[in-house]
C-alpha positions as a Markdown table, in Angstrom:
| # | Residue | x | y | z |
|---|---|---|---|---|
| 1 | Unk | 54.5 | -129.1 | 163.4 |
| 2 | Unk | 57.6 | -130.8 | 163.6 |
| 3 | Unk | 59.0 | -127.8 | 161.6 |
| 4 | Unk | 58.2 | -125.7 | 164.1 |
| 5 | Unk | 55.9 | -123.7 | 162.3 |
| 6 | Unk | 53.1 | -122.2 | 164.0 |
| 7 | Unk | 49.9 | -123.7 | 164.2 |
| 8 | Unk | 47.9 | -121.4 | 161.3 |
| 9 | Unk | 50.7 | -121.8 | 158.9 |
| 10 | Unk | 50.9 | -125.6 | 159.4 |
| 11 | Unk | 47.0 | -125.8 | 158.8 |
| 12 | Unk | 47.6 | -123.8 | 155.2 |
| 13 | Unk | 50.6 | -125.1 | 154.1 |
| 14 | Unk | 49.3 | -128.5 | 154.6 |
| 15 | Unk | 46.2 | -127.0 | 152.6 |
| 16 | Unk | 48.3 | -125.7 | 149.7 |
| 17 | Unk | 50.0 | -129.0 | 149.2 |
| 18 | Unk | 46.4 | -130.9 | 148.8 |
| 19 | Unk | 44.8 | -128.1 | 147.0 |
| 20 | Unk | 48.6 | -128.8 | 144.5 |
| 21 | Unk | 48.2 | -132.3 | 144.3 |
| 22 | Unk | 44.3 | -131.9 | 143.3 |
| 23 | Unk | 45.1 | -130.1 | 141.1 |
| 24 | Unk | 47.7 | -132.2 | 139.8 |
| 25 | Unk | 45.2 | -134.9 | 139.6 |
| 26 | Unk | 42.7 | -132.8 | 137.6 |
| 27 | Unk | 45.7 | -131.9 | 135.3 |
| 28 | Unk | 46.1 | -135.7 | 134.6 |
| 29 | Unk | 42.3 | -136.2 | 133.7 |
| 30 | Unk | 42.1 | -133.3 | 131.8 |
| 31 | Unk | 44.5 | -135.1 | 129.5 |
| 32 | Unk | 43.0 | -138.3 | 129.3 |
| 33 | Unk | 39.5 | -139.1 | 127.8 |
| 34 | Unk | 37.6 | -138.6 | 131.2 |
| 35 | Unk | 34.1 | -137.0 | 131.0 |
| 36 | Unk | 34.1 | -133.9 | 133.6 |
| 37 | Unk | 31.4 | -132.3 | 134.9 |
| 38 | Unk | 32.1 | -128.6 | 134.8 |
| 39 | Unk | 28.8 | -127.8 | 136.5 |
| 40 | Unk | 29.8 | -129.9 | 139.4 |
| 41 | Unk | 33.6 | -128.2 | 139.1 |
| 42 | Unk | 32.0 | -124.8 | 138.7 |
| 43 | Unk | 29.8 | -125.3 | 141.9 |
| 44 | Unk | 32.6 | -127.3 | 143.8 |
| 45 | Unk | 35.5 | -124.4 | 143.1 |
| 46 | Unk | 32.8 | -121.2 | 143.9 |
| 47 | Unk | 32.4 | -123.2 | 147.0 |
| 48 | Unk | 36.4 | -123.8 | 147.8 |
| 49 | Unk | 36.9 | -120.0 | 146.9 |
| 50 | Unk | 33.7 | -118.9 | 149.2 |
| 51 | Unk | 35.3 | -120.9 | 151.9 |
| 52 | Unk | 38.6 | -119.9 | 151.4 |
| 53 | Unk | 36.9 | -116.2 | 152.5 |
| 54 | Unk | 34.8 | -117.8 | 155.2 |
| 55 | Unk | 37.9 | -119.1 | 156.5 |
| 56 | Unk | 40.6 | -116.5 | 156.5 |
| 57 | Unk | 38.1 | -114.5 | 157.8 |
| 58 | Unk | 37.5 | -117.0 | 161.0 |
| 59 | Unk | 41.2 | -117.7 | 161.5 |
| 60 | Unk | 40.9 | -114.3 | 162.9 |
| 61 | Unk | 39.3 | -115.7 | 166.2 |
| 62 | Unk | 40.5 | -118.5 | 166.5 |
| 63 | Unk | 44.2 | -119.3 | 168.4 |
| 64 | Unk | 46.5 | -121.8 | 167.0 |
| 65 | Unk | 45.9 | -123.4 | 170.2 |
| 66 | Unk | 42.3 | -124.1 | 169.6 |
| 67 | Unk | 42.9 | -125.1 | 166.2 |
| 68 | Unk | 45.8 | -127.2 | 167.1 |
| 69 | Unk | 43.0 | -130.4 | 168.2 |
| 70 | Unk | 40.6 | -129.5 | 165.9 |
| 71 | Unk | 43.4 | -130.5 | 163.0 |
| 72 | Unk | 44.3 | -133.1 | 164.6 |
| 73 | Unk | 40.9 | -134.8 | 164.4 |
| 74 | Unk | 40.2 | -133.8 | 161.1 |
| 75 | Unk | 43.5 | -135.2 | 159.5 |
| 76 | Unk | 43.0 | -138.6 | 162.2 |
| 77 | Unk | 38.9 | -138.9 | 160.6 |
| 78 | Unk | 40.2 | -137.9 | 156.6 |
| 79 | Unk | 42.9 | -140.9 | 157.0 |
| 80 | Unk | 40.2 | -143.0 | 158.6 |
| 81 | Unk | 38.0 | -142.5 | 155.8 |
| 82 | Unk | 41.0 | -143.3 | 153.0 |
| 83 | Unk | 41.8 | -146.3 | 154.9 |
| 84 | Unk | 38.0 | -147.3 | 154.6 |
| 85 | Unk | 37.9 | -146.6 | 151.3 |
| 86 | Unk | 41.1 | -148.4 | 150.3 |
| 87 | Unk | 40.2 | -151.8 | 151.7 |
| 88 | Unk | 36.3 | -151.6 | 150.7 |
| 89 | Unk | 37.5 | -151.4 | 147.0 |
């Protein structure tokens, strides 16, 4: 938003660059001797890619101006939840 970039491209850019550093992450396990589920990847990654659909399709109906404060809250209740999460541990 400071950018300038309109509100729907702000939402997936911000999307790419999490969906980049997960995979980053996964990269990094993969590597090291971590035990992965790859039924709960498989299920998890059909469910990102069916919502990927879900969503582009949506985005269709909804103005940036609408999506603008729905954003808002969810990035404000994500970095709630990390805070949380940091100081519980």
């Amino acid at each position: 938003l400071l950018a300038k970039l309109p509100m729907k491209k702000a939402v997936g850019t911000s999307l790419f660059i999490i969906a980049i550093n997960s995979l980053i992450g996964f990269l990094g396990d993969i590597g090291a001797d971590t035990f992965l589920d790859w039924n709960i990847l498989i299920v998890f990654s059909t469910l990102a890619v069916i919502g990927i659909f879900i969503g582009s399709y949506l985005s269709k109906f909804i103005s940036g101006s609408k999506l603008k404060p729905a954003f808002g809250w969810f990035v404000l209740g994500m970095s709630v939840y990390i805070i949380i999460k940091e100081i519980v541990k």
